[in-house]
N, C-alpha and C positions, 0 to 999 in steps of 0.2 A: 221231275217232282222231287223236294227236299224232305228226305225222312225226318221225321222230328227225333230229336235226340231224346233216351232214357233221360225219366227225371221229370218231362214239360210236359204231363197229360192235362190234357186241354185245349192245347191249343190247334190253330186251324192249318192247316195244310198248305203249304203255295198252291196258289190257283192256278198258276201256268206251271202243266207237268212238266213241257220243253224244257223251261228255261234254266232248270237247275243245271245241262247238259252246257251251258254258254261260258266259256270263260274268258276275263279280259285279260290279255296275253300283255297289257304294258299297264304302266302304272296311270291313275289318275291324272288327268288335268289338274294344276295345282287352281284354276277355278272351278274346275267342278267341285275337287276335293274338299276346299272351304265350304263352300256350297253343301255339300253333303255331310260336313261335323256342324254348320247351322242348323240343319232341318233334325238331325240327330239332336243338337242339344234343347229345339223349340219340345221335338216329344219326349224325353227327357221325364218332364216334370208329370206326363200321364201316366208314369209307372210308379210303379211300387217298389221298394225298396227289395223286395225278394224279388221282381222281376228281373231286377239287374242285375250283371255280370257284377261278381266277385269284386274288381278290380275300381269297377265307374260307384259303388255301392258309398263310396265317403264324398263323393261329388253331388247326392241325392239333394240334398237342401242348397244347391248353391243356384244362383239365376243361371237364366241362358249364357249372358256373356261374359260371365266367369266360367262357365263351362267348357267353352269354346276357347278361353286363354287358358286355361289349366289343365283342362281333360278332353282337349282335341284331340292328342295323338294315340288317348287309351279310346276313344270313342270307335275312331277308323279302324284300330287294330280289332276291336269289339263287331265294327259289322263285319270284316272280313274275316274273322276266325268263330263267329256264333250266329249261325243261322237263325236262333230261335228270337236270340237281341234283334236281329236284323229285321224278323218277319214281324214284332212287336212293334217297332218303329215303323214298320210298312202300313201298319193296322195304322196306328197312330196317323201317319201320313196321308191316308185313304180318306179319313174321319174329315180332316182337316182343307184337304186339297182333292174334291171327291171328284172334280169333273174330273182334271189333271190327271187324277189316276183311273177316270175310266177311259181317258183318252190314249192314253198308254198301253190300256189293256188290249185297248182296239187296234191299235197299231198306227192312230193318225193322231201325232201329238200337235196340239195348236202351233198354228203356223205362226202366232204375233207373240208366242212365249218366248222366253229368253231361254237359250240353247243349253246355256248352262244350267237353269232350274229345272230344263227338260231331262238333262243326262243326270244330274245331282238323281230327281227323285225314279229314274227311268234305274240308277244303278243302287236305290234299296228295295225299290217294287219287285225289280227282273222279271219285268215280263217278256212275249218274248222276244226275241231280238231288243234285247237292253243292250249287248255289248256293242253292236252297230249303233245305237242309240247314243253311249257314250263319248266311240271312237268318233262319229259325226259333229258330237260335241265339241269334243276335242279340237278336229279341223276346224269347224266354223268359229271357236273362240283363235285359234292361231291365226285364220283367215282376220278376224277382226283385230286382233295384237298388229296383223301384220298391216292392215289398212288404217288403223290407229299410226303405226308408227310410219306410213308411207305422209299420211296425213299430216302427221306432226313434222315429219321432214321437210315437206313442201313449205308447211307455216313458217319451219325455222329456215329455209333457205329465202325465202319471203320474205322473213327480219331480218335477214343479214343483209339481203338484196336491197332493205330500204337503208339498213346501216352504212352500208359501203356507197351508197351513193351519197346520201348522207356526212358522211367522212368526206367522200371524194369535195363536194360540194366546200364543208368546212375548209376542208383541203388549201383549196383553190382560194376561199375566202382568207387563208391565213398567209397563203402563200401573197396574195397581192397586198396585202398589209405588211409583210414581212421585207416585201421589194419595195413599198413606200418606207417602210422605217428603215430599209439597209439604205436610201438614198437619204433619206433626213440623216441616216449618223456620219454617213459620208460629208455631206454638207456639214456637220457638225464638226464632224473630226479634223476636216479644212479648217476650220476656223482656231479650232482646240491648236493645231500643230503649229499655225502662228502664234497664238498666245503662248504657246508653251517655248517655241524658241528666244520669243521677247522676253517670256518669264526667264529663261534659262541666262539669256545675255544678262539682263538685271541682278541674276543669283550670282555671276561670275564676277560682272563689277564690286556688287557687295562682299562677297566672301575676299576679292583684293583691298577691298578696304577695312576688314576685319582683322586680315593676317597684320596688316600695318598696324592696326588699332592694339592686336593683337603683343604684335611684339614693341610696342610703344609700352604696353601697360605692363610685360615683363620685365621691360629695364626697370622701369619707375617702381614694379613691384620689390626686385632684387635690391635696388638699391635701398628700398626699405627696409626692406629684411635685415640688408649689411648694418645701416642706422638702428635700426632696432636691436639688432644680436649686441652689437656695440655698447647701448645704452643700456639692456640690460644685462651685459657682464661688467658696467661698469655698475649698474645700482646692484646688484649681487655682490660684488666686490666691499660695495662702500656698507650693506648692509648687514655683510660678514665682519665687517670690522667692528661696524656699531654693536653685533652680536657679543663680539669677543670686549668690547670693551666692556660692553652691561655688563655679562657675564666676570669680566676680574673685577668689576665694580663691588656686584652683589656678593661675589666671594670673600672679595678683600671683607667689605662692610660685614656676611655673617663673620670669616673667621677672626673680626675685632670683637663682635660681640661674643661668638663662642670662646675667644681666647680671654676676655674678659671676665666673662662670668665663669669659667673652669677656675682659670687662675683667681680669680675673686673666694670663690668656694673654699677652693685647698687652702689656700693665704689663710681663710676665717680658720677652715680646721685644724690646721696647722700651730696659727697661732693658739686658737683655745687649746690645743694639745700641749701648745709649750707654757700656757698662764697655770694651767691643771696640774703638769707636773712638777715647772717650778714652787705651786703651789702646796702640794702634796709633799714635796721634795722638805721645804719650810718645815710641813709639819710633821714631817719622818725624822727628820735631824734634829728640827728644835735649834735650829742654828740663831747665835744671838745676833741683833740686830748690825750693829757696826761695830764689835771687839774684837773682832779679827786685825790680828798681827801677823809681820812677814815670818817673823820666828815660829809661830804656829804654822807654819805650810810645811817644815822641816821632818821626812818621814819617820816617827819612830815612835817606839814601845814605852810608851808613859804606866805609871804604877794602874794598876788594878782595869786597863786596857785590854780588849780579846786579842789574840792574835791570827796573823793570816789561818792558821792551824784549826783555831775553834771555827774562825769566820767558813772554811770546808767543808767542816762537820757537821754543820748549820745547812750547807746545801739540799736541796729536795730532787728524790727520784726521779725520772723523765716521765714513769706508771702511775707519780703521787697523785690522786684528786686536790691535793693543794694547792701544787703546782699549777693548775689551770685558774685556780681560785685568784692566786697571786698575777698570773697574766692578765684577768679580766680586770681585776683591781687597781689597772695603771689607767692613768687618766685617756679619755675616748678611746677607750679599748675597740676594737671590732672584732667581733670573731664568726669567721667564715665556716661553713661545714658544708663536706661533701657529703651528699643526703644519705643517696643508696649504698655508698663508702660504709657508711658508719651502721645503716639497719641491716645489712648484707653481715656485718660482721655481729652486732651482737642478736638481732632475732631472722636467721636468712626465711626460715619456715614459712614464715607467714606471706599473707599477700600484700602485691605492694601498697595499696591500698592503707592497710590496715600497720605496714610497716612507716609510711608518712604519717598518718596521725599521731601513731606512738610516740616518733622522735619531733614532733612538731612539738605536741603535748611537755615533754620534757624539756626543749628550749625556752618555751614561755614561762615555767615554774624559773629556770637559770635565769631568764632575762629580768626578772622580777624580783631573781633576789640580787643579784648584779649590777644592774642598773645599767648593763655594756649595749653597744648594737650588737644584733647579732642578723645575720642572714644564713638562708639554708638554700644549698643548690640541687635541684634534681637533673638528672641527665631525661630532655626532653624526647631522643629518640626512642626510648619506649613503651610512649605513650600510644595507646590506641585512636583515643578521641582526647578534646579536651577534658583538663579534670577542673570540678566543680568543687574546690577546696576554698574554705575563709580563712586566711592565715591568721594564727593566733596573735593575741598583741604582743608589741615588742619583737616579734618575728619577722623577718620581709623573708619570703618563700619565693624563688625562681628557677624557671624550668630553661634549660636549653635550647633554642632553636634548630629548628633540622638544618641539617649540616653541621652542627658545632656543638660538639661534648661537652661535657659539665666539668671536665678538667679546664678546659679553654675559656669556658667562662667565669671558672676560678682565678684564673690567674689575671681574666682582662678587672677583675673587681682587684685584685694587689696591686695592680697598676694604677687604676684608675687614685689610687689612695695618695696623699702627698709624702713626700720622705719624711721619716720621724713620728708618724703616727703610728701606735702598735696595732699590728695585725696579726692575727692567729687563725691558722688556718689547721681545720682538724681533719685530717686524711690519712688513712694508710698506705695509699699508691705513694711508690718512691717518686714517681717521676713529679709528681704533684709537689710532693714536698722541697724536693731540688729546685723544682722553677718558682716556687712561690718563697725559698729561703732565698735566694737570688735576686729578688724584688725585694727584700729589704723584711719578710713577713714572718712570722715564729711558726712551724710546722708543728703539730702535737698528732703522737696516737689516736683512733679511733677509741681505741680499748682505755685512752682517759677519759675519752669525754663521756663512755656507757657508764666507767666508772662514778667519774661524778653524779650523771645524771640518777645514778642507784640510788646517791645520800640523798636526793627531794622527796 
């Protein structure tokens, strides 16, 4: 008899005193054991929320077979450690399955039940002799495992028995199709191996009449090649000539037209150079028309005449601002000026910029009242970008190209001039002044020309 635990008054007693004394010394059948968390989770839902252990009491509202997937293993642990759970689900059980459990009681459980729903509910009622009850369970479902899989063995050695004969059968079916087709490729291959020798003779004939073809079409190629290399080293030849002759042609013809028209240029300026000065020369002298006599060429000191001595005195400083006056004042004067030369020397301060405009500004007032060419050179290497300058009138402004100074293109402009035209070039660099005295050109101070440029 199961004492009922402190806590559970009310409730009824095991009816079989024995059986409390029985215990099952091995674990469940794992079909019984489903078996008996299903019948656990069907009465389940006949309790009450305080009926239940602690543990099963958050599974209260779920169905049976979420019960059974979720709170099987607390279910089992619940009848085997709480008598009183257990004896509630017994109630439950009796209610529901009432022959079954009078039939248990009695001790002759139905002979057409299933073994396992005999032991399932034989091991929550425990009446007596349940453990026997379960262990019988036990064997008669292993007995049935084990005639199930005797069974299932005999089926499966049955399937294979019909498989393997089966195969065998195949077998035999493939095997005599397999000896018809090894004789048909036999007869095939017989026939294939004459074709292929005939083939093979015919490939050996052809391929000798290919090397012959072969090296037939090499001569004939070579020799073309030789014909060909031939004829074009000889049109290479002939059209390097023709090259070089265009070529002295269109040379010759530009350098008649460039030597023309230079020499045509100079010849004009030149000459105008020399009608201007002859002309100027007339009216500086005042010479008379044709009263010139050989005795008049005879040099000497006639009454009230200057002499070399005054004609001295009369000279002008190298610093004059007149000086330059009188230079620009001879017939097509040019005067050349090296830019940064001259703003370098009277304003270096300022920026270049602002030192080009200045002296730009003051050649245009000189060329205006002069009447001379004048040009201004700047040294183009130290330029950043281009510069966006309008040259004033009367002005021609030019910059040097990278590689070549503003002295070098000083002097290719004295060159470029015909002999006998005055040129003045305003620099302080010696070397400037040396090679452009040398070409025929008048060198002046920078420090004249700021001068002059003062009196505008």
């Amino acid at each position: 008899m199961v004492e009922r635990p402190a806590g559970h008054e009310g409730e009824e007693r095991d009816p079989e005193a024995g059986a409390a004394d029985e215990v099952l010394d091995r674990p469940l059948p794992e079909g019984v054991r489903r078996r008996v968390v299903a019948l656990t989770a069907e009465s389940f839902g006949g309790l009450t929320v305080a009926e239940l252990p602690p543990p099963l009491r958050q599974y209260a509202r779920f169905t049976p077979s979420r019960r059974v997937k979720f709170a099987g293993n607390a279910m089992a642990a619940a009848l085997e450690s709480d008598p009183v759970f257990r004896q509630r689900i017994a109630a439950r059980l009796r209610e529901t399955q009432r022959e079954l459990a009078d039939a248990l009681q009695q001790g002759t459980p139905p002979a057409a039940a299933d073994p396992q729903d005999v032991a399932a509910a034989a091991y929550v009622l425990r009446p007596p002799g349940w453990v026997k009850l379960v262990a019988a369970a036990g064997e008669e479902v292993r007995r049935a495992d084990e005639l199930r899989a005797d069974e299932e063995a005999e089926r499966e050695l049955a399937r294979l028995r019909e498989e393997l004969a089966e195969a065998r059968a195949a077998a035999r079916t493939e095997a005599d199709k397999a000896r018809g087709d090894l004789e048909a490729a036999r007869k095939e291959n017989d026939v294939l191996q004459r074709k292929l020798r005939s083939a093979l003779s015919d490939v050996k004939r052809a391929q000798a009449a290919a090397r012959k073809a072969e090296a037939e079409t090499e001569s004939l190629r070579s020799a073309a090649a030789t014909e060909k290399a031939t004829a074009d080293s000889e049109m290479r030849r002939l059209k390097a000539r023709v090259a070089e002759a265009e070529s002295a042609l269109e040379a010759g013809r530009r350098a008649a037209r460039e030597g023309r028209s230079v020499e045509d240029m100079r010849l004009r300026l030149l000459l105008d150079t020399v009608l201007d000065a002859a002309q100027g020369l007339r009216r500086e002298l005042a010479l008379p028309p044709a009263n010139v006599h050989p005795a008049d060429t005879v040099d000497a000191v006639e009454p009230g005449r200057m002499t070399p001595k005054d004609v001295a005195n009369r000279a002008l400083s190298d610093m004059d601002p007149q000086l330059l006056d009188q230079l620009l004042a001879l017939p097509q004067a040019h005067l050349v000026v090296d830019g940064y030369n001259v703003t370098k020397t009277g304003y270096p301060t300022m920026p270049l910029d602002k030192q080009r405009l200045r002296l730009l500004g003051g050649l245009a007032v000189l060329a205006a009242q002069t009447g001379a060419e004048m040009t201004c050179v700047f040294d183009g290497a130290e330029l950043a970008a281009p510069v966006l300058l309008a040259p004033p009138r009367g002005v021609r402004v030019l910059f040097s190209k990278p590689g070549v100074t503003a002295d070098e293109l000083i002097r290719q402009l004295v060159r470029a001039e015909p002999p006998g035209r005055p040129v003045v070039v305003v620099s302080t660099d010696r070397e400037v002044a040396d090679g452009v005295a040398k070409a025929g050109a008048r060198p002046v101070a920078s420090a004249l020309l700021l001068k002059r440029l003062a009196r505008t």
